[in-house]
C-alpha positions as CSV (number, residue, x, y, z in Angstrom):
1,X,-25.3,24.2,-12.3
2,X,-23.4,23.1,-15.5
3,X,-20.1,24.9,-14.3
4,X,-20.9,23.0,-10.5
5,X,-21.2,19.7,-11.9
6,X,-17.9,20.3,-14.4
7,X,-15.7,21.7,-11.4
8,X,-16.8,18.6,-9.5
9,X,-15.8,16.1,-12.1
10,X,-12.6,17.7,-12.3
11,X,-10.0,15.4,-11.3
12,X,-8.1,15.9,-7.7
13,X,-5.0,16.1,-6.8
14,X,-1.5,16.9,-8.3
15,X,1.2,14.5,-10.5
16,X,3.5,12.4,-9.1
17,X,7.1,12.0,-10.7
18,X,5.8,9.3,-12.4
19,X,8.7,6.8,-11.4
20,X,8.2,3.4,-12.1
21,X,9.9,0.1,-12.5
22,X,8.8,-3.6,-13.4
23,X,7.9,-5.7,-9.9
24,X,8.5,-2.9,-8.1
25,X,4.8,-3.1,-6.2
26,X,5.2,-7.1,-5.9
27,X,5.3,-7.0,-2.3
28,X,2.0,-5.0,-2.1
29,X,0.5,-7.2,-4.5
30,X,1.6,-10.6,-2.7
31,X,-0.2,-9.3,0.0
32,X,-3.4,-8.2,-1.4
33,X,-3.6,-11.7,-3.2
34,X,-3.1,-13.2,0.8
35,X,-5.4,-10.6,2.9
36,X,-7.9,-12.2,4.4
37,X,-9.4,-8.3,4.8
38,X,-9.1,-7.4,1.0
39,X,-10.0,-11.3,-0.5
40,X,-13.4,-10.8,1.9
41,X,-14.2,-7.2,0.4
42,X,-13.0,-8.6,-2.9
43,X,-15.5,-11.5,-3.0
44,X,-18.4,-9.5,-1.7
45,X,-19.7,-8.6,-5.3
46,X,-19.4,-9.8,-8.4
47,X,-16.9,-8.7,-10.9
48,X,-15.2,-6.3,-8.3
49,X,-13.3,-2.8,-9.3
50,X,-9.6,-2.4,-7.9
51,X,-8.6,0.7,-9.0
52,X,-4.6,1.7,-8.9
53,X,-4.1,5.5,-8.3
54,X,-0.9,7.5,-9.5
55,X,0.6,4.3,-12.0
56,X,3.1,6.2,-13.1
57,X,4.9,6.6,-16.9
58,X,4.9,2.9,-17.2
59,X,1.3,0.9,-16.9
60,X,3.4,-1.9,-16.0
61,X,2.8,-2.2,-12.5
62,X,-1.4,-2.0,-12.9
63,X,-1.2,-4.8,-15.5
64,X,1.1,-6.6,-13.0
65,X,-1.2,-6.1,-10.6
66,X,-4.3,-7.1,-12.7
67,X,-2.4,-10.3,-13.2
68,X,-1.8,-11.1,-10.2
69,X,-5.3,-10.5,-8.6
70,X,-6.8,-13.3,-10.3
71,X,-5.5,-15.8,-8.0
72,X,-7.6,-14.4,-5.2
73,X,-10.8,-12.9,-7.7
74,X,-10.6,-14.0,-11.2
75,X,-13.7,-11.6,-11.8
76,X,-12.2,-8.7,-10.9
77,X,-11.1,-5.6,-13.0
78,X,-8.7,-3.3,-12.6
79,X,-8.9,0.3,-13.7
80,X,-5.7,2.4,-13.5
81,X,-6.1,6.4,-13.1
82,X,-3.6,9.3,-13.7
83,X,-3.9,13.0,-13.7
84,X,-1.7,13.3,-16.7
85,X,-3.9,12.5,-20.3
86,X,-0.2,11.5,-22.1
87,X,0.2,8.8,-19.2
88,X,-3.5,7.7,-19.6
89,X,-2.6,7.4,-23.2
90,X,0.4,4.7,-22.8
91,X,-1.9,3.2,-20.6
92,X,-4.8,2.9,-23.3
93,X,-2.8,1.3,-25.6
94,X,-2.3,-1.9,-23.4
95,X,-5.9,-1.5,-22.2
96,X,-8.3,-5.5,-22.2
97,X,-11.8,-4.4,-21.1
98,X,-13.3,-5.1,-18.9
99,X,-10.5,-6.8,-17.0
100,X,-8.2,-3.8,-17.1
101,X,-8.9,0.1,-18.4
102,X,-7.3,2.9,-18.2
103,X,-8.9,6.7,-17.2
104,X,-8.0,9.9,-16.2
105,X,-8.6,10.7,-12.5
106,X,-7.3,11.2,-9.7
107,X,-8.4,11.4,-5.7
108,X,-12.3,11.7,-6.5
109,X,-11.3,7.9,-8.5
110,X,-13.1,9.2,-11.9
111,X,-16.7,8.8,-10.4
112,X,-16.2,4.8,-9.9
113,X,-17.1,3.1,-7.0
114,X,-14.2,-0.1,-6.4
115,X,-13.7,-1.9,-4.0
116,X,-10.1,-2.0,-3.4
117,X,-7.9,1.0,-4.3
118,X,-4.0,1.1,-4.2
119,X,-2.6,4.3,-4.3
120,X,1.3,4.0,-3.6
121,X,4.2,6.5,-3.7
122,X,0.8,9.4,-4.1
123,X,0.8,10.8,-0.8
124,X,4.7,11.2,-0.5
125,X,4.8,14.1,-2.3
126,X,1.9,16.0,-0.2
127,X,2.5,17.6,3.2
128,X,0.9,15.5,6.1
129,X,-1.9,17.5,6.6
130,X,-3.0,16.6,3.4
131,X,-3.3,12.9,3.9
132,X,-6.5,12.6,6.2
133,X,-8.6,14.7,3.7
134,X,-6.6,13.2,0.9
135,X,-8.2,9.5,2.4
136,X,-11.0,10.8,3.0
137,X,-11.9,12.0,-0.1
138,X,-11.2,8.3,-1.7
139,X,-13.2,6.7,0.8
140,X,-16.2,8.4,0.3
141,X,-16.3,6.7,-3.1
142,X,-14.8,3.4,-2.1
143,X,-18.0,0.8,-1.4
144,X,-19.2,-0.1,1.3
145,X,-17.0,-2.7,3.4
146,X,-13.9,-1.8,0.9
147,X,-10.1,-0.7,1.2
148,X,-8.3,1.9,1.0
149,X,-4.2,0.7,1.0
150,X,-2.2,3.6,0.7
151,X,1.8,3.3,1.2
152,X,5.6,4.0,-0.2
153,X,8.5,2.4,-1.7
154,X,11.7,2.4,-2.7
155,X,12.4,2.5,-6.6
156,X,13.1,-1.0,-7.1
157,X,10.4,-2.5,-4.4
158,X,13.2,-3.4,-2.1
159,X,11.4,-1.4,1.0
160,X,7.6,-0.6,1.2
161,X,5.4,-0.1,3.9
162,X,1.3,0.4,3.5
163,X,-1.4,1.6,5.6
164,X,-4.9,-0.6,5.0
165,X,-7.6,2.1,5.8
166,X,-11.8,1.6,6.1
167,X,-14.5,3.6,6.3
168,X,-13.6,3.4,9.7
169,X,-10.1,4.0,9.7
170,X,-7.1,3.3,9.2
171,X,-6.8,-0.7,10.5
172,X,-3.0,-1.5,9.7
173,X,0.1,-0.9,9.2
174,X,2.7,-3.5,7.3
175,X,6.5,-3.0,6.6
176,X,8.0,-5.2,4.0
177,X,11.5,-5.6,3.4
178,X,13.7,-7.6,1.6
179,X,15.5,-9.3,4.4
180,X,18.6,-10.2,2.7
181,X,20.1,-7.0,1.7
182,X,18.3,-5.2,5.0
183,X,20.6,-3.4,7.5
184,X,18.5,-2.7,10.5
185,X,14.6,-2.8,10.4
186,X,14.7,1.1,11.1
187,X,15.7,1.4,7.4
188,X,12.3,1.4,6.1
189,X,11.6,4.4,8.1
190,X,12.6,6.2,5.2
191,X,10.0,4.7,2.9
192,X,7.5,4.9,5.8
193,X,3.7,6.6,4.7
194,X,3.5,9.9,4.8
195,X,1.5,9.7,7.9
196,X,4.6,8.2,9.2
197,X,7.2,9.7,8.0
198,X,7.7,12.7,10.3
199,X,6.8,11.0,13.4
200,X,9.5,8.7,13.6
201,X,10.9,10.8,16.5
202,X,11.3,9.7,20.5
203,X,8.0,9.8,22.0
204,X,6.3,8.3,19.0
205,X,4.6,5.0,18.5
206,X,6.4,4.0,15.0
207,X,9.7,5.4,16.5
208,X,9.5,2.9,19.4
209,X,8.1,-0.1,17.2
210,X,11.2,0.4,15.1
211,X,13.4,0.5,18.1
212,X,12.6,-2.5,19.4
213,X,12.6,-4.2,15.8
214,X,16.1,-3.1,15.5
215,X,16.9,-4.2,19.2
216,X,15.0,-8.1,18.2
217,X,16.9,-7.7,14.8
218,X,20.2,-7.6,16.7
219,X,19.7,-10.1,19.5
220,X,19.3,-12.5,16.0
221,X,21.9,-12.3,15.1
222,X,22.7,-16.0,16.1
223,X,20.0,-16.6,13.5
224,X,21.9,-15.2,10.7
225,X,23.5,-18.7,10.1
226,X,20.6,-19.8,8.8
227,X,19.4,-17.1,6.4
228,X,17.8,-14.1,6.2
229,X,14.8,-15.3,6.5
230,X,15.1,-17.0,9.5
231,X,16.8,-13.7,11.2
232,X,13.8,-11.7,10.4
233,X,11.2,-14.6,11.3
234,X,13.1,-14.6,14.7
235,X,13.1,-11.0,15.0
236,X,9.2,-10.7,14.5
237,X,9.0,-13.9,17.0
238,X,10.6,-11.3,19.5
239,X,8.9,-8.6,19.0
240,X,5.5,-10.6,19.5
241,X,7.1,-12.2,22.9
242,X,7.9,-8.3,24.1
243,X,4.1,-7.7,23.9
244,X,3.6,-5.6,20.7
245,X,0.7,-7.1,18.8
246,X,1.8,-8.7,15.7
247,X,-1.7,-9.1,13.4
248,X,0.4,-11.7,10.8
249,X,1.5,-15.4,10.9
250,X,5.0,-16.7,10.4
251,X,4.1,-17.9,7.0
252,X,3.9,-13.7,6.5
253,X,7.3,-13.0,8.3
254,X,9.1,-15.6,6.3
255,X,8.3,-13.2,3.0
256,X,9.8,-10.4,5.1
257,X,6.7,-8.9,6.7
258,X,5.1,-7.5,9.5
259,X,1.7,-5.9,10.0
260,X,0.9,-4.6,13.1
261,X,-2.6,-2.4,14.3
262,X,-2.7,0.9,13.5
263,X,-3.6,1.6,16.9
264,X,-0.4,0.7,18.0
265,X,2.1,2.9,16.5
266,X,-1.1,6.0,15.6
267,X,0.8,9.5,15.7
268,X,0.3,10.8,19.2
């Protein structure tokens, strides 16, 4: 019994590369602060635990992240978990409990029970068969009414996409780009989540949602005289007139987002 109990306390998963960079989840962030989804599950309980899975070398981006969630739940506490004990270590030494801690752990979320958990640039490294079991197994100790987010980026934040996921399933997916160095809206396909990823092929959901993105991105072209900005909010305006359901508002699309229902671009 003592050797069951040990084994299952274990921590699961394997180590990420541990890359990490100031600001690089601020995208993510912005938009957990702004869900109306993750400030509901967040206010649901008193003094709610966010946990952020895989931080990295750096603890930087969990104390950004602690920072930032206290606009939407100044209550809350963050705990940060990593497989490796030296990156738990840098992560002690900027530790505040209860507001922010720091534990070893990985996809069993070190026995706690939050709320909200972030887990970006995890899954990348896993094949996508993985994933499913891989949420799964976070979910089951996620509470009642909580989140899952689980997504990519690129090293500097430039490019991420997410995948909000409940005990139900997964809800949505957002892309989030910044819009003025952005080629094509297909060039977050390469930062898509690993769910994603491979099915960016014809006869796929996400393959024909980026499509016609790119095909709105160019007929706004005209747009481009006025920013960025205004190209992509145009773009997303398109894409919501040529009947794919777009789940956020224009104050969203301004910041260079889009979240549509998972149901629309699912693997087939």
């Amino acid at each position: 019994m003592a050797r069951a109990q040990l084994k299952r306390a274990e921590p699961l998963g394997s180590p990420t590369r541990g890359t990490t960079n100031p600001n690089r989840l601020r995208r993510i962030d912005r938009w957990l602060v702004a869900d109306l989804g993750v400030r509901r599950a967040l206010r649901s309980e008193a003094a709610p635990l966010v946990v952020d899975l895989g931080y990295g070398a750096s603890p930087v981006t969990t104390v950004e992240l602690a920072t930032r969630l206290r606009a939407a739940a100044p209550d809350a506490r963050v705990l940060g978990l990593e497989l490796d004990p030296e990156r738990v270590a840098v992560g002690a030494a900027v530790a505040a409990p209860p507001s922010l801690d720091f534990r070893r752990g990985g996809f069993e979320l070190a026995g706690s029970r939050p709320t909200v958990v972030r887990a970006f640039n995890v899954l990348r490294q896993y094949d996508e068969s993985d994933v499913e079991p891989s949420w799964r197994a976070m979910l089951e100790r996620i509470a009642p009414g909580g989140l899952l987010v689980e997504g990519t980026c690129d090293e500097i934040g430039r490019l991420c996409t997410w995948a909000a996921v409940s005990h139900r399933g997964p809800v949505s997916l957002t892309l989030s780009c910044r819009v003025a160095s952005l080629d094509r809206p297909s060039t977050v396909a390469e930062r898509l989540p690993k769910a994603l990823i491979h099915r960016n092929v014809p006869g796929e959901r996400i393959h024909e949602l980026l499509s016609r993105l790119d095909h709105c991105w160019a007929t706004a072209a005209p747009f481009s005289t006025f920013g960025p900005r205004v190209r992509w909010t145009e773009t997303v305006r398109l894409l919501a007139a040529s009947g794919w359901p777009v789940l956020n508002r224009p104050a969203r699309w301004r910041l260079g987002e889009l979240t549509v229902p998972w149901t629309s671009i699912a693997p087939r």
